[in-house]
N, C-alpha and C positions, 0 to 999 in steps of 0.2 A: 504494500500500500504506500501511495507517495505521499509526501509531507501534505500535499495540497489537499488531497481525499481526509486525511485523519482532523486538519482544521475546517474541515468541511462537516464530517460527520461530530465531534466536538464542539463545535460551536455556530452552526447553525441553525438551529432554533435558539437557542440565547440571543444571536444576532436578532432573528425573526422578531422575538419580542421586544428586544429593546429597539426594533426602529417600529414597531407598532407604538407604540408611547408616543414615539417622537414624532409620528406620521399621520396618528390616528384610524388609518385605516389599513385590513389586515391585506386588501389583494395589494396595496402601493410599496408593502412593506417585504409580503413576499418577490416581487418585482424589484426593491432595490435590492434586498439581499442576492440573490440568483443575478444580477449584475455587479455589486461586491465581487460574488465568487467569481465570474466570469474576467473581469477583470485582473482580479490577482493572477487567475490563469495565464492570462495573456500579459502578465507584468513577465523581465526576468524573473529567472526562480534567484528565491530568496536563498541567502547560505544557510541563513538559521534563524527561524522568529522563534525570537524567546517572548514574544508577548501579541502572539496572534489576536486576542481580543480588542488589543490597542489598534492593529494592522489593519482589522476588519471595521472598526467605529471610522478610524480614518479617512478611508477607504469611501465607507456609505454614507459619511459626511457630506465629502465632495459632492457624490451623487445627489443626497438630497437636496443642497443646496444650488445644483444645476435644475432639477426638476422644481424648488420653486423660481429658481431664475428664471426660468422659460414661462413660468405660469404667468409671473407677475408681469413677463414681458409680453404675452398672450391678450392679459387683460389688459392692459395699458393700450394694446391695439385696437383690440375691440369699445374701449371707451370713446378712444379718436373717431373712431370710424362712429359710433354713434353721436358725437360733437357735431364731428361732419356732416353727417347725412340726416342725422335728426332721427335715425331711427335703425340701430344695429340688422334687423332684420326685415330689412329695403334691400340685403346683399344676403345672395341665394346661399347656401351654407358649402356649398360648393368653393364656390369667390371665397368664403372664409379662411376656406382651408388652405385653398392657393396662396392667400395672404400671406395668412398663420407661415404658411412650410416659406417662404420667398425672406420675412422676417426671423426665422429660425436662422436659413441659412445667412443669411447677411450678419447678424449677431455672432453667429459660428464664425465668420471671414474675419471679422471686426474684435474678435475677443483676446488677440494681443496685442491690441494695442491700448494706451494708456488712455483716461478717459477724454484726456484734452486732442487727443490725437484723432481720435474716434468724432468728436465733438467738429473738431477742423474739419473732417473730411466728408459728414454728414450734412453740414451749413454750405460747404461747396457743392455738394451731388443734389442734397436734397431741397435744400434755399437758395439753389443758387448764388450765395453770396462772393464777392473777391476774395482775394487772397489780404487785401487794403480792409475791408469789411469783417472778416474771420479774426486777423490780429487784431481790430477793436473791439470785436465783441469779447473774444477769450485772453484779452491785453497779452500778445504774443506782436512780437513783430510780423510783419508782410514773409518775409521769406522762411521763418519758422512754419506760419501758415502754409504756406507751400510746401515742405519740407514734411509737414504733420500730412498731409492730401495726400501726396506723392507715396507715402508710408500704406494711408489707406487702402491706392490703389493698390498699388504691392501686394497685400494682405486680399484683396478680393482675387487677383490675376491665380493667387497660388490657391486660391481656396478652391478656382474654377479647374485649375489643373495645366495653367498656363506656367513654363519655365518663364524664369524673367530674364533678358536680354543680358550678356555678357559684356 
């Protein structure tokens, strides 16, 4: 039996409930756990966890906290969009989801960089603003402004699958 089967059988129901507590609900919690373990799989193998319980919280930490970051960033759309249209379901649930997945992935492209960087290059795409306009609003200079875009773009090119020029 390998190290990863024996902290699997050990301690996953321990895991199960203490992310039910933290999660409230048992199918969310059986679904981070079974990605916990999925994950450490696909991590290097460890030399030696002398405190697999800490490994595994850690672990289904991130997780959870990517699964409410997607939530809240879910909601946040769907509020827009009702701001907007004056009425969330004026858009066919279809179009929602298209959203939802087009938002998900842009977040996903956009999630190394810093939040001022992110900020630059969403007020240049998505407001159109200058690069003279971006260093005012986020008090950065003009060519920082640029430099933060140029970054963005970067991060979407490889998110798409595009090498970046030599």
């Amino acid at each position: 039996m390998s190290r990863i089967e024996a902290i699997f059988i050990e301690h996953h129901g321990w895991l199960r409930t203490r992310l039910r507590r933290s999660v409230g609900d048992a199918f969310m919690a059986e679904d981070v756990a079974a990605e916990t373990f999925t994950q450490l799989l696909h991590s290097p193998p460890p030399q030696e966890v002398r405190e697999p319980r800490a490994l595994l919280t850690t672990i289904s930490r991130r997780i959870v906290y990517e699964l409410w970051r997607r939530r809240d960033l879910e909601e946040a759309c769907l509020q827009a969009l009702a701001h907007v249209s004056g009425d969330v379901q004026a858009i066919s649930p279809e179009d929602q989801l298209q959203l939802l997945q087009a938002l998900r992935a842009m977040d996903q492209a956009l999630a190394g960089l810093s939040a001022k960087e992110c900020a630059a290059f969403l007020l240049y795409k998505l407001d159109g603003l200058t690069y003279q306009a971006i260093g005012a609003q986020l008090r950065i200079t003009p060519s920082v402004a640029r430099r933060y875009v140029a970054k963005g773009l970067l991060q979407c090119y490889k998110a798409a699958g595009f090498a970046p020029l030599e």
